[in-house]
N, CA, C and O atoms as a DFTB+ gen file, in Angstrom:
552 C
 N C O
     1  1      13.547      30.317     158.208
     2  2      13.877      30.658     156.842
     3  2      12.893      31.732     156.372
     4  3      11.784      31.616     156.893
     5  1      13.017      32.669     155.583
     6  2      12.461      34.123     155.143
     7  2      11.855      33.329     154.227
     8  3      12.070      32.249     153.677
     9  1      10.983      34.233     154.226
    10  2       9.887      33.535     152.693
    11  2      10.206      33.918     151.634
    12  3       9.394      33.634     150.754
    13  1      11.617      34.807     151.125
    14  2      11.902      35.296     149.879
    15  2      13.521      34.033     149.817
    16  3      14.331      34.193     148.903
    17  1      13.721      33.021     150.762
    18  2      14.813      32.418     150.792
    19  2      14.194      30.826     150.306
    20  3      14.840      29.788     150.451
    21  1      12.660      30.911     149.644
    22  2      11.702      29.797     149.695
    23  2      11.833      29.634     147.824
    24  3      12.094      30.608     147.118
    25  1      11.652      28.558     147.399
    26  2      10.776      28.291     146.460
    27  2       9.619      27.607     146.546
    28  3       9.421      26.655     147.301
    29  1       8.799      28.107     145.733
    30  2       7.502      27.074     145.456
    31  2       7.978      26.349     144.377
    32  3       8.415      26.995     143.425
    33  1       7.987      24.730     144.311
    34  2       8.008      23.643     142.980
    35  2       7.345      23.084     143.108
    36  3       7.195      22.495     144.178
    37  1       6.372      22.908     141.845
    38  2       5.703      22.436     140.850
    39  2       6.212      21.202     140.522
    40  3       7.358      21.268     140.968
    41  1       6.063      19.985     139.961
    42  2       6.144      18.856     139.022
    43  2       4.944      18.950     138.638
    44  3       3.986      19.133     139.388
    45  1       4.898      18.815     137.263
    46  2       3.443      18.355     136.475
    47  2       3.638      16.970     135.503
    48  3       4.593      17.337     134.817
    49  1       3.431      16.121     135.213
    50  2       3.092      15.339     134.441
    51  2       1.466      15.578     133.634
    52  3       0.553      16.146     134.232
    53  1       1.286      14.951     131.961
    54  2       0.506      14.766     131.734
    55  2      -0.360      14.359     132.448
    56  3      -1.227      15.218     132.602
    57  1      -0.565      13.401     132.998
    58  2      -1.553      12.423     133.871
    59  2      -2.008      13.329     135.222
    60  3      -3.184      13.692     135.261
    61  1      -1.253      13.643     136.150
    62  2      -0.860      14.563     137.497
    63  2      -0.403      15.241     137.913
    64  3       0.284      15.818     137.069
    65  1      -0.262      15.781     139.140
    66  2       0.770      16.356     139.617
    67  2       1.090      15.627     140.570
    68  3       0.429      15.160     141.497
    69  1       2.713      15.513     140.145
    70  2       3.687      14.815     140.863
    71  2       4.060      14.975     141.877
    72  3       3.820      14.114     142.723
    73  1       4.929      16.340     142.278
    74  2       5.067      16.848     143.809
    75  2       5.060      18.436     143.583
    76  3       5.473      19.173     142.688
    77  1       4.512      18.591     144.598
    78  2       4.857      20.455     145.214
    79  2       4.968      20.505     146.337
    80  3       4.754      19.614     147.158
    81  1       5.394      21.790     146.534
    82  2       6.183      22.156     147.997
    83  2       7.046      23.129     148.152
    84  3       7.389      23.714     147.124
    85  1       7.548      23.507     149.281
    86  2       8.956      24.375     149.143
    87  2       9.865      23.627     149.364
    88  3       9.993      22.550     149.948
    89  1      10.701      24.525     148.668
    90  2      11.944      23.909     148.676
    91  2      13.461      25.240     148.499
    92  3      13.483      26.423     148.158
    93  1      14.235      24.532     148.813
    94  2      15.641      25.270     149.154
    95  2      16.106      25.450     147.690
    96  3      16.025      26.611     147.288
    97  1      16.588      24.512     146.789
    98  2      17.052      24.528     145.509
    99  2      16.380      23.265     144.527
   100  3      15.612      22.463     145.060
   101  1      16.656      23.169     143.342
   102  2      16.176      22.614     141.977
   103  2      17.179      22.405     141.136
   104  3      17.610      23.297     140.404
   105  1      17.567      21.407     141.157
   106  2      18.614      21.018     140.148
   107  2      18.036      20.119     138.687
   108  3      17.595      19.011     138.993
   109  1      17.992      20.364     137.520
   110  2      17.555      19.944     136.478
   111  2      18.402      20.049     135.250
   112  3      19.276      20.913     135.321
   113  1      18.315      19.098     133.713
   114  2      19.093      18.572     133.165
   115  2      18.226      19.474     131.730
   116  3      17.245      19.016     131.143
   117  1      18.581      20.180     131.564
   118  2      18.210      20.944     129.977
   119  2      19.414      20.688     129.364
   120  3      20.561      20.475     129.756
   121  1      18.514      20.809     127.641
   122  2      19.829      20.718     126.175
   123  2      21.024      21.624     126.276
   124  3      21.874      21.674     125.387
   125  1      21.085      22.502     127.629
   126  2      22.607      23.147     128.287
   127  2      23.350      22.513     128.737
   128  3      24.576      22.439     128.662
   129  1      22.491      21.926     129.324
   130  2      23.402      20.806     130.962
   131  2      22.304      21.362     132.038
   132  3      21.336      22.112     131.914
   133  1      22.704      20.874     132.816
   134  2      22.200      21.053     134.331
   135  2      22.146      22.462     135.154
   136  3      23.083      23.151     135.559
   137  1      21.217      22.592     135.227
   138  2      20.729      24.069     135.645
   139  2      20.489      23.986     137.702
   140  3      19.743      23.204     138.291
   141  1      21.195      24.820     138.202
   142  2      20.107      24.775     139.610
   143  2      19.684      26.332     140.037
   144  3      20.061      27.479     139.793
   145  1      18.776      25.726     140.743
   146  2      17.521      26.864     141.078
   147  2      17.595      27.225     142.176
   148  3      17.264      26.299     142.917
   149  1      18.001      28.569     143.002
   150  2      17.821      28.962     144.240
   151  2      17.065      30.120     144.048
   152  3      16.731      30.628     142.977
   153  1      16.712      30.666     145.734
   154  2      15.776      31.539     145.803
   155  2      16.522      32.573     145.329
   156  3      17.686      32.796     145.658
   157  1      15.591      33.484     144.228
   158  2      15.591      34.705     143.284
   159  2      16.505      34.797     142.683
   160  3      17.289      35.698     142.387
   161  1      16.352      33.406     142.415
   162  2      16.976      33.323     140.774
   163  2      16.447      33.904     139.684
   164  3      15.223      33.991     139.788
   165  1      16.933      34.395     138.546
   166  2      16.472      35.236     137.100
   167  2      15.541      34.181     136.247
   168  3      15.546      33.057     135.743
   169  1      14.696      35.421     136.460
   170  2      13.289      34.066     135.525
   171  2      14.758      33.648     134.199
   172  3      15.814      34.044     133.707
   173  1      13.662      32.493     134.218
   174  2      14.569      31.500     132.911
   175  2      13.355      30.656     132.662
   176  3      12.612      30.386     133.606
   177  1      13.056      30.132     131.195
   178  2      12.827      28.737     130.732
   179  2      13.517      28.146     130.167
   180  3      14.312      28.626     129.359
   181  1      13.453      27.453     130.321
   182  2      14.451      25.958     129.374
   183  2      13.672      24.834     128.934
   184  3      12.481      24.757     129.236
   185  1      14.198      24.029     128.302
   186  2      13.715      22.534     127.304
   187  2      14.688      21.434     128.118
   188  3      15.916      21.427     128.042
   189  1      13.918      20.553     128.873
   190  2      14.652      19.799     129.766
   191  2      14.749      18.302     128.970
   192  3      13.764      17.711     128.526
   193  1      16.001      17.868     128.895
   194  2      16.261      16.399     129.017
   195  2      15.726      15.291     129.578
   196  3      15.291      15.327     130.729
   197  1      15.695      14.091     128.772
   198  2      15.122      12.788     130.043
   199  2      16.336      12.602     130.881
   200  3      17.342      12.019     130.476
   201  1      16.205      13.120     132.063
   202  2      16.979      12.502     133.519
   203  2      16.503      12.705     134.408
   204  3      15.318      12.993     134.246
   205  1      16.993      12.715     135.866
   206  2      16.073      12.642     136.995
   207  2      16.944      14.085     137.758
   208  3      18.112      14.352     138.043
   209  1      15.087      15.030     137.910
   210  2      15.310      16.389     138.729
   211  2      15.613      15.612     140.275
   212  3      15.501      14.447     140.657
   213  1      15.969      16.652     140.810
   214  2      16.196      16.788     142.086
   215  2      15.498      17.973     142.945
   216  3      15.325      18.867     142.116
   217  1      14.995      18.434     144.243
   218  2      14.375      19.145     144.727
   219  2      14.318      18.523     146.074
   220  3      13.856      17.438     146.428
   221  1      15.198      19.961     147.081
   222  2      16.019      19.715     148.250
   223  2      14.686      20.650     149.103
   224  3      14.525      21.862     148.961
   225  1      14.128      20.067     149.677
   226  2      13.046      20.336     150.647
   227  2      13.479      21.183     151.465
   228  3      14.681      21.340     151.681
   229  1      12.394      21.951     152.126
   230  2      12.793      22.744     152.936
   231  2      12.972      22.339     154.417
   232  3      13.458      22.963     155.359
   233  1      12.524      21.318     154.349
   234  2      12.696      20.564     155.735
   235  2      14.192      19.304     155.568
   236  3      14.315      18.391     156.384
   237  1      15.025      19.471     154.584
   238  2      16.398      18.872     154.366
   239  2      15.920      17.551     153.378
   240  3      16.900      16.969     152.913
   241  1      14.543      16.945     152.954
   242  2      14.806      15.755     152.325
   243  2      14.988      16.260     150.915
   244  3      15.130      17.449     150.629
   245  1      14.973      15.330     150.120
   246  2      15.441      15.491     148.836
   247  2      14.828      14.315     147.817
   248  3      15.025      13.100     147.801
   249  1      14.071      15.104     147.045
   250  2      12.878      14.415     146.144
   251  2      13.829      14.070     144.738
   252  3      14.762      14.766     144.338
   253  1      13.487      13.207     144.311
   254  2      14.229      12.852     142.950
   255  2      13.156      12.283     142.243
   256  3      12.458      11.307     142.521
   257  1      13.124      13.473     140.754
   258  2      12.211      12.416     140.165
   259  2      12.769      12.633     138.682
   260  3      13.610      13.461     138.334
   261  1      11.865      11.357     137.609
   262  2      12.625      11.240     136.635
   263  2      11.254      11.780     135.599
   264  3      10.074      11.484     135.784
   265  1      11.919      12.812     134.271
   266  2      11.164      13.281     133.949
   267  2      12.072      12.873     132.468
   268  3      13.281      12.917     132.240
   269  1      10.588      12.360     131.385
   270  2      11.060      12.275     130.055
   271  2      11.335      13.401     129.193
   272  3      10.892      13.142     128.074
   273  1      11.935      14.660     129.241
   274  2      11.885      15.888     128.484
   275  2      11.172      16.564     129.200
   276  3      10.936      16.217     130.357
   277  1      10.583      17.890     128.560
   278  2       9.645      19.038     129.281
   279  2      10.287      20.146     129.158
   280  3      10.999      20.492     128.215
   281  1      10.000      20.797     130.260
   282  2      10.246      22.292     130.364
   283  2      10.319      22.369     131.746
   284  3       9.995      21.550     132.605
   285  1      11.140      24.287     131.884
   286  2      11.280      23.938     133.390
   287  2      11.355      25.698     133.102
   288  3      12.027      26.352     132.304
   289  1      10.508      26.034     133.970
   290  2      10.141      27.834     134.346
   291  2      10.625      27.926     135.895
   292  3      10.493      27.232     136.903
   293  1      11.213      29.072     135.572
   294  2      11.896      29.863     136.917
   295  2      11.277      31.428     136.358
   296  3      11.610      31.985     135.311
   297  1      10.027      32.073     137.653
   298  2       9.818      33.069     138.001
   299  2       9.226      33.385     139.297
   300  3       8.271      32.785     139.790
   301  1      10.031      34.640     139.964
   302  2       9.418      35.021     141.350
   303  2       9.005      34.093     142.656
   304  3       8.043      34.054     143.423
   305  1      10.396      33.278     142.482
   306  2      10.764      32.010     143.572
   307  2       9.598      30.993     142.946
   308  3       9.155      30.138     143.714
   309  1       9.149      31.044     141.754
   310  2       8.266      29.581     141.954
   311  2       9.284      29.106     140.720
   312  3       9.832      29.838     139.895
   313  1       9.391      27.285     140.880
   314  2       9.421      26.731     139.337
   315  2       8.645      25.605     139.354
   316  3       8.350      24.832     140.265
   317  1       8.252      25.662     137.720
   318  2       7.313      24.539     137.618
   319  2       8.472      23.695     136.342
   320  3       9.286      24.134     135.529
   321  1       7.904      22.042     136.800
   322  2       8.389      21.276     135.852
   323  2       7.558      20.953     135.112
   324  3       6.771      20.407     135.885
   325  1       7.140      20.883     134.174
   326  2       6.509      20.295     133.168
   327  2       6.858      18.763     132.148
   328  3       7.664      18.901     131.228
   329  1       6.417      17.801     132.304
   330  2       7.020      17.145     131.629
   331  2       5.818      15.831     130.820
   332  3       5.388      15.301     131.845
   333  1       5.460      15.456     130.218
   334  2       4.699      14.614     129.426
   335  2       4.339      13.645     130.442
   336  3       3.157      13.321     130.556
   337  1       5.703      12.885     131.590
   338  2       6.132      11.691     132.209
   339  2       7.171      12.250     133.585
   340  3       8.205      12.917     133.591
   341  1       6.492      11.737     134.503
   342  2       7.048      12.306     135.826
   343  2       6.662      11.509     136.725
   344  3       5.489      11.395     137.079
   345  1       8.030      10.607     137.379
   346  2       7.510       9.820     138.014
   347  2       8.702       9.932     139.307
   348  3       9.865      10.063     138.925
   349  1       8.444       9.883     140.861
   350  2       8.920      10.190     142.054
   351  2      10.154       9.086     141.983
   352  3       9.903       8.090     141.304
   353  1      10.980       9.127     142.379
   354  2      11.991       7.743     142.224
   355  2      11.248       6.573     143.202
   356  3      10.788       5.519     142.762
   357  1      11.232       6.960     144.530
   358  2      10.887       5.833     145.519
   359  2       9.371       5.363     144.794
   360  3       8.559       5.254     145.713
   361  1       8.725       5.050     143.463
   362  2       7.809       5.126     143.048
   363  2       8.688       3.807     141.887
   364  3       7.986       2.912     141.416
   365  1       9.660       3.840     141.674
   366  2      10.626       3.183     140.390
   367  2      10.618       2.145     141.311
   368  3      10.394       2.439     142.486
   369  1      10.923       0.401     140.853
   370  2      11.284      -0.240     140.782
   371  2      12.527      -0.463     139.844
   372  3      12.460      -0.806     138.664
   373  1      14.207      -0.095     140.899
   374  2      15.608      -0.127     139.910
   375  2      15.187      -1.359     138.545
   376  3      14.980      -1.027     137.378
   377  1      15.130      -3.042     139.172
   378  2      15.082      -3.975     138.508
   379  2      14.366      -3.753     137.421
   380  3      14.843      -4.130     136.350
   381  1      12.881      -3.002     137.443
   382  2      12.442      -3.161     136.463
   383  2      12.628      -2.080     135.237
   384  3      12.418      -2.232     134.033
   385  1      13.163      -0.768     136.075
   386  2      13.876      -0.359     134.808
   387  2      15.098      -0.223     133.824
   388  3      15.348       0.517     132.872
   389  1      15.789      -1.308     134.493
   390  2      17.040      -1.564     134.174
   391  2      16.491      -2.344     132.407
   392  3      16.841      -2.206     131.235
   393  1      15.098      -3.459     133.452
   394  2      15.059      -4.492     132.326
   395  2      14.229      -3.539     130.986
   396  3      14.382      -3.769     129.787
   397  1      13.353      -2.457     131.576
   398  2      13.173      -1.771     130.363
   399  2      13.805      -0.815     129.880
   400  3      13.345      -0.209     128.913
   401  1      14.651      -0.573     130.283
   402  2      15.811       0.471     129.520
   403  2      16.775      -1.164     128.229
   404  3      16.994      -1.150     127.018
   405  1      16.966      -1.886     128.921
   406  2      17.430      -3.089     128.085
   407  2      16.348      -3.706     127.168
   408  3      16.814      -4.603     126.465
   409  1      15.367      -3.530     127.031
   410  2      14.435      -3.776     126.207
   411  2      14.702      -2.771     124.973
   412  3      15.211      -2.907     123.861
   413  1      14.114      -1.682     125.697
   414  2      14.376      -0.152     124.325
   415  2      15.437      -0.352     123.680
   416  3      15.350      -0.283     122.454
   417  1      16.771      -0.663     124.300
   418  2      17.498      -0.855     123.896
   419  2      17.994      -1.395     122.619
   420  3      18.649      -0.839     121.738
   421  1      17.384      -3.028     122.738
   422  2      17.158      -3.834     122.659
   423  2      16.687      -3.413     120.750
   424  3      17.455      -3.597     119.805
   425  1      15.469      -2.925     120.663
   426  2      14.419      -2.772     119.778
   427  2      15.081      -1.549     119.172
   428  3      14.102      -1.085     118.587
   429  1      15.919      -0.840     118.952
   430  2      16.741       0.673     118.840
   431  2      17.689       0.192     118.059
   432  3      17.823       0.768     116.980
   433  1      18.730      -1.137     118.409
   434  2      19.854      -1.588     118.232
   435  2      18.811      -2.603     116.951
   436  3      18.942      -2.318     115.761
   437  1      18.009      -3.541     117.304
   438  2      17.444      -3.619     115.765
   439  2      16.472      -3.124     114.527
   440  3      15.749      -3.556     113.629
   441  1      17.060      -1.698     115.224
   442  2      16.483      -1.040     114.035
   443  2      15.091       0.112     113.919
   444  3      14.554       0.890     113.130
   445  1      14.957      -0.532     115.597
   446  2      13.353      -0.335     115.744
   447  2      13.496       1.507     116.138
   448  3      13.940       1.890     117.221
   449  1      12.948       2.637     114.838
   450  2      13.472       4.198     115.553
   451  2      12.399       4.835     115.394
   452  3      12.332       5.977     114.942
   453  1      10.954       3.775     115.949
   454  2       9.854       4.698     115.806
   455  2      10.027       5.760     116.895
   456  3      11.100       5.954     117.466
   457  1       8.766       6.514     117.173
   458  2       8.727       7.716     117.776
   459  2       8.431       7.028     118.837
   460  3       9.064       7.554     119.753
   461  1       7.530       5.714     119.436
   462  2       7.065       5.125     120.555
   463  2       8.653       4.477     121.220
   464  3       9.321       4.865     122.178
   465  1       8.841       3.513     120.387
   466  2      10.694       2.912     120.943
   467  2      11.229       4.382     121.467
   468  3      11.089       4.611     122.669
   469  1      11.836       5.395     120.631
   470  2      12.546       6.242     121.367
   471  2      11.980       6.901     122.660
   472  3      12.748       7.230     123.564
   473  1      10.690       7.084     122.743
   474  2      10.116       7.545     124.072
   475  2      10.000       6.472     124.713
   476  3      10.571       6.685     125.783
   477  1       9.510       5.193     124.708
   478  2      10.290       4.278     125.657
   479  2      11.651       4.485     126.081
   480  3      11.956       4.344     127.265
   481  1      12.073       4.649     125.637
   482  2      13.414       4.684     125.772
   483  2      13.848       5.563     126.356
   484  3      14.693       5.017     127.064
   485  1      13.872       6.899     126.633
   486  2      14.092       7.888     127.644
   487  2      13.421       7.977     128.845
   488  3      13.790       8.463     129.914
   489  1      12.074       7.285     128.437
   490  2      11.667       7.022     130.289
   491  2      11.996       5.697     130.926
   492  3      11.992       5.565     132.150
   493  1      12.211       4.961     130.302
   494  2      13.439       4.219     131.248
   495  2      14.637       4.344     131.261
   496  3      15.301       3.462     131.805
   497  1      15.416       5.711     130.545
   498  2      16.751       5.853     130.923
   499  2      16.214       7.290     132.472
   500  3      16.394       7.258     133.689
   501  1      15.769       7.988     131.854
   502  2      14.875       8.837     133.267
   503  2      15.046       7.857     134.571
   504  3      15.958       7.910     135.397
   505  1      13.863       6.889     134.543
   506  2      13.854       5.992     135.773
   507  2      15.400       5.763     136.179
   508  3      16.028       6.373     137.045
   509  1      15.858       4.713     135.321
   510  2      16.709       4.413     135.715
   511  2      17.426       5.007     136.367
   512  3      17.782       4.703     137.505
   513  1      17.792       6.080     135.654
   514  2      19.201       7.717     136.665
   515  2      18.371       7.785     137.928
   516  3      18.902       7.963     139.024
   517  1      16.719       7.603     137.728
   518  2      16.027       8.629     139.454
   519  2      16.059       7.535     140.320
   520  3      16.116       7.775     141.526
   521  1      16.026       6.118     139.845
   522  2      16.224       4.870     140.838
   523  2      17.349       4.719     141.544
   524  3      17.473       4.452     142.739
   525  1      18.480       4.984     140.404
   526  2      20.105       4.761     141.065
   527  2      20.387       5.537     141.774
   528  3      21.201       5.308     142.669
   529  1      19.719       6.891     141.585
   530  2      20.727       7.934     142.605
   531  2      19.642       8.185     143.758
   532  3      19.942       9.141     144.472
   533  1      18.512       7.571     144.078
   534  2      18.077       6.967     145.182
   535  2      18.766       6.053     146.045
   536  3      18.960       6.111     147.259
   537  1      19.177       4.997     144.993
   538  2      19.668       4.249     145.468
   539  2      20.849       4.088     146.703
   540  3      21.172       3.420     147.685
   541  1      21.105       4.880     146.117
   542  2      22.749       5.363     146.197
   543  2      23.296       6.101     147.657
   544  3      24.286       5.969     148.378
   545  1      22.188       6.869     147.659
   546  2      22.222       7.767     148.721
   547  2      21.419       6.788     150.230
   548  3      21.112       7.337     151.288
   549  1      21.237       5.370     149.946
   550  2      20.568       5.259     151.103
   551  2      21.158       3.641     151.085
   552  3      20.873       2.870     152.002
């Protein structure tokens, strides 16, 4: 593979960095819809959604992770994710975010619309999407 047929990706979380590497393409969930990323693609930023990115290795695996909102930069084959909360799927326990997505839920439906409930609440709908479609595929 040519090195102009490469991306470099980034994940950042507040806390870490999540994954980097090359990779083939980048599929991600902005207030558009779903964006994907191949090599020399047109710089772009965007404002990303809580769901779970995807990032297809250059060696064929395929990373899924679930990010609560953020941002997502495309320039000169690199993109970086940015996101507050970034967590690898094979890192999720499905069960337990099922039960905390049903919790948020839970606290939303009575009423509860602080700023903490709703960000609960998108990182276990995040998990959840990056657990299942782990799941799914194996």
């Amino acid at each position: 593979m040519a090195e102009g047929d490469v991306l470099f990706v980034e994940v950042v979380a507040a806390d870490r960095r999540v994954w980097e590497g090359e990779a083939i393409s980048v599929i991600a969930r902005t207030t558009e819809g779903d964006i994907g990323i191949m090599a020399n693609h047109e710089p772009f930023l965007g404002l990303l959604v809580p769901s779970a990115a995807e990032v297809l290795t250059v060696d064929g695996r395929r990373e899924v992770i679930a990010v609560d909102g953020g941002f997502i930069s495309v320039a000169e084959n690199r993109v970086a994710v940015l996101s507050q909360y970034a967590r690898l799927a094979h890192e999720i326990s499905l069960a337990e975010a099922e039960r905390e997505l049903m919790d948020a839920e839970k606290k939303l439906e009575q009423g509860d619309t602080s700023e903490t409930t709703r960000q609960h609440h998108d990182r276990a709908a995040a998990q959840l999407a990056a657990a299942t479609r782990v799941q799914d595929t194996h």
